[in-house]
KELO-704568 format. One record per residue: residue in one letter; x, y, z of N, C-alpha, C, O in turn. Coordinates in steps of 0.2 Angstrom, whole numbers, plus 5000, padded with zeros to 4 digits. Layout:
AXYZXYZXYZXYZ
...
end
This chain:
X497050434964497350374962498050374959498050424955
X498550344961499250344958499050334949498650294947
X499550384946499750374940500150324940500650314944
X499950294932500750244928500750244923500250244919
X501650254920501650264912501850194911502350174914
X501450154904501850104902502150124896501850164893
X502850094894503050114888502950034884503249984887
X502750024877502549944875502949944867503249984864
X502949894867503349894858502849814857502949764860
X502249814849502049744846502349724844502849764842
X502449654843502749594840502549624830502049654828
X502949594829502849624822502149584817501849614813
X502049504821501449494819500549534823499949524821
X500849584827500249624830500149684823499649704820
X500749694822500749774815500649724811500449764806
X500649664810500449654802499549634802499249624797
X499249624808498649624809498349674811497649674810
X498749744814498349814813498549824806498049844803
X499049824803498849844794498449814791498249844786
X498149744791497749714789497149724791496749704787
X496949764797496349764800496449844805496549834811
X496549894804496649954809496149974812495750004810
X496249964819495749984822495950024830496550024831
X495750054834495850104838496050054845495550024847
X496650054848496850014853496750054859497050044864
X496250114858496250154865495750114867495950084873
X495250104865494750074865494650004869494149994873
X495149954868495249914873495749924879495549894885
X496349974879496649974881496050014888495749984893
X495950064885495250084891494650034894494350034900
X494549994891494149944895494649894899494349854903
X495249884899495749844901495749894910495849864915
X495749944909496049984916495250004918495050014923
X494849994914494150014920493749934920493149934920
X494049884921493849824921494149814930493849774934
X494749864933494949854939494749924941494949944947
X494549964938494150034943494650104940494550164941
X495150084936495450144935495250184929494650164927
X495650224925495550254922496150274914496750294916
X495950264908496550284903496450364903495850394901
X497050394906497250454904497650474897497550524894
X497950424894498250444887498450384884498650334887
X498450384878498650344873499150374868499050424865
X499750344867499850384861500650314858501050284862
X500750324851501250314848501850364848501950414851
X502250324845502850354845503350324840503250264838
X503850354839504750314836505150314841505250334847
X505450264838506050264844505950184846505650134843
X506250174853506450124856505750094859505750034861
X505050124860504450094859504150124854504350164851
X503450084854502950084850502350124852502050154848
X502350114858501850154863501750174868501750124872
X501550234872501550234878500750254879500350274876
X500750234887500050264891500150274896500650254899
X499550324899499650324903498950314908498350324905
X499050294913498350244916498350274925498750284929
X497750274926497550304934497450234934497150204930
X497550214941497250144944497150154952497450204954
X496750104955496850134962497450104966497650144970
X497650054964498350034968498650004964498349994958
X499549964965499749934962499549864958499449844952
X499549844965499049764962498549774956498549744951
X498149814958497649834952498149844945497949804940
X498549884943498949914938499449844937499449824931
X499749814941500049734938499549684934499649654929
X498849694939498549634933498449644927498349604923
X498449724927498149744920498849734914498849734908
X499249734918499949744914500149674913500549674908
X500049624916500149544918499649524911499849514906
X498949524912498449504907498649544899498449514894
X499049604898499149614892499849574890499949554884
X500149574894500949544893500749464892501149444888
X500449434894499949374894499749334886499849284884
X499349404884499149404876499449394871499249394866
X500149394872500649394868500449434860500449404855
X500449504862500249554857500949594857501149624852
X501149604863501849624863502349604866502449564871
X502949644863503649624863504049644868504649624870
X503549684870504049724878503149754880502749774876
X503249744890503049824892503249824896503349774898
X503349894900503549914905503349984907503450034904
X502949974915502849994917503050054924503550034927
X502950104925503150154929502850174932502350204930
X502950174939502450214945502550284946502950304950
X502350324943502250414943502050424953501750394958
X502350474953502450504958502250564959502450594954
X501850584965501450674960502350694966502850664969
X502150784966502750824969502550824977503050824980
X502050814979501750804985502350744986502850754988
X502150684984502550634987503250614986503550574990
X503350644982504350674980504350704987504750674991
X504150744987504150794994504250755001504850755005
X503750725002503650685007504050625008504150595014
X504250595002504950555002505650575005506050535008
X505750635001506350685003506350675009506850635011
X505850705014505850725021506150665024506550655029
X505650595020505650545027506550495024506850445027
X506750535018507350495017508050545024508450515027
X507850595023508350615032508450565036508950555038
X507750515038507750465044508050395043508050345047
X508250415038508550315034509350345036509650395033
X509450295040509950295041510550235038510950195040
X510350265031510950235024511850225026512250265027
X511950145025512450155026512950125019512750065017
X513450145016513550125009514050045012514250045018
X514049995004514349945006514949955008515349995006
X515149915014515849935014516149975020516649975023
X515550025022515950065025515850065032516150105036
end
């Protein structure tokens, strides 16, 4: 199943209901991706320009937007954004089949 890392940042009213109430956001966030079949491979915080990232197996795209649409949805956060992980197999495989695109820059 394709990986994806979402990177999120809460609204400041979400942090002032996890400090008023702390409770473990893997917890849903895992039933959010096996409610479409996939699976939470990681949760974690951080500093910086987010607040959170994950990382989520799903079986396809479609699958991984709803889940990312229905959180964006809840207005619990302030940004997400999600990224489709590529294993090296498929980098690979991409490489080769970019030889056959016959790219031409604007202009030229």
């Amino acid at each position: 199943m394709p990986l994806y890392l979402s990177k999120f940042s809460y609204t400041p009213a979400t942090w002032a209901r996890l400090i008023g109430n702390p409770e473990d956001r893997r917890t849903a966030a895992r039933s959010y991706i096996e409610s479409v079949g996939g699976k939470l491979q990681g949760f974690w915080y951080g500093f910086g320009s987010h607040d959170g990232y994950t990382l989520w197996e799903a079986p396809d795209n479609v699958s991984m937007a709803a889940v990312a649409l229905a959180i964006s949805g809840g207005a619990a956060l302030s940004s997400l954004e999600t990224t489709v992980l590529l294993t090296v197999e498929d980098t690979l495989e991409a490489l080769r089949r970019a030889k056959k695109v016959q790219y031409r820059p604007p202009g030229a």
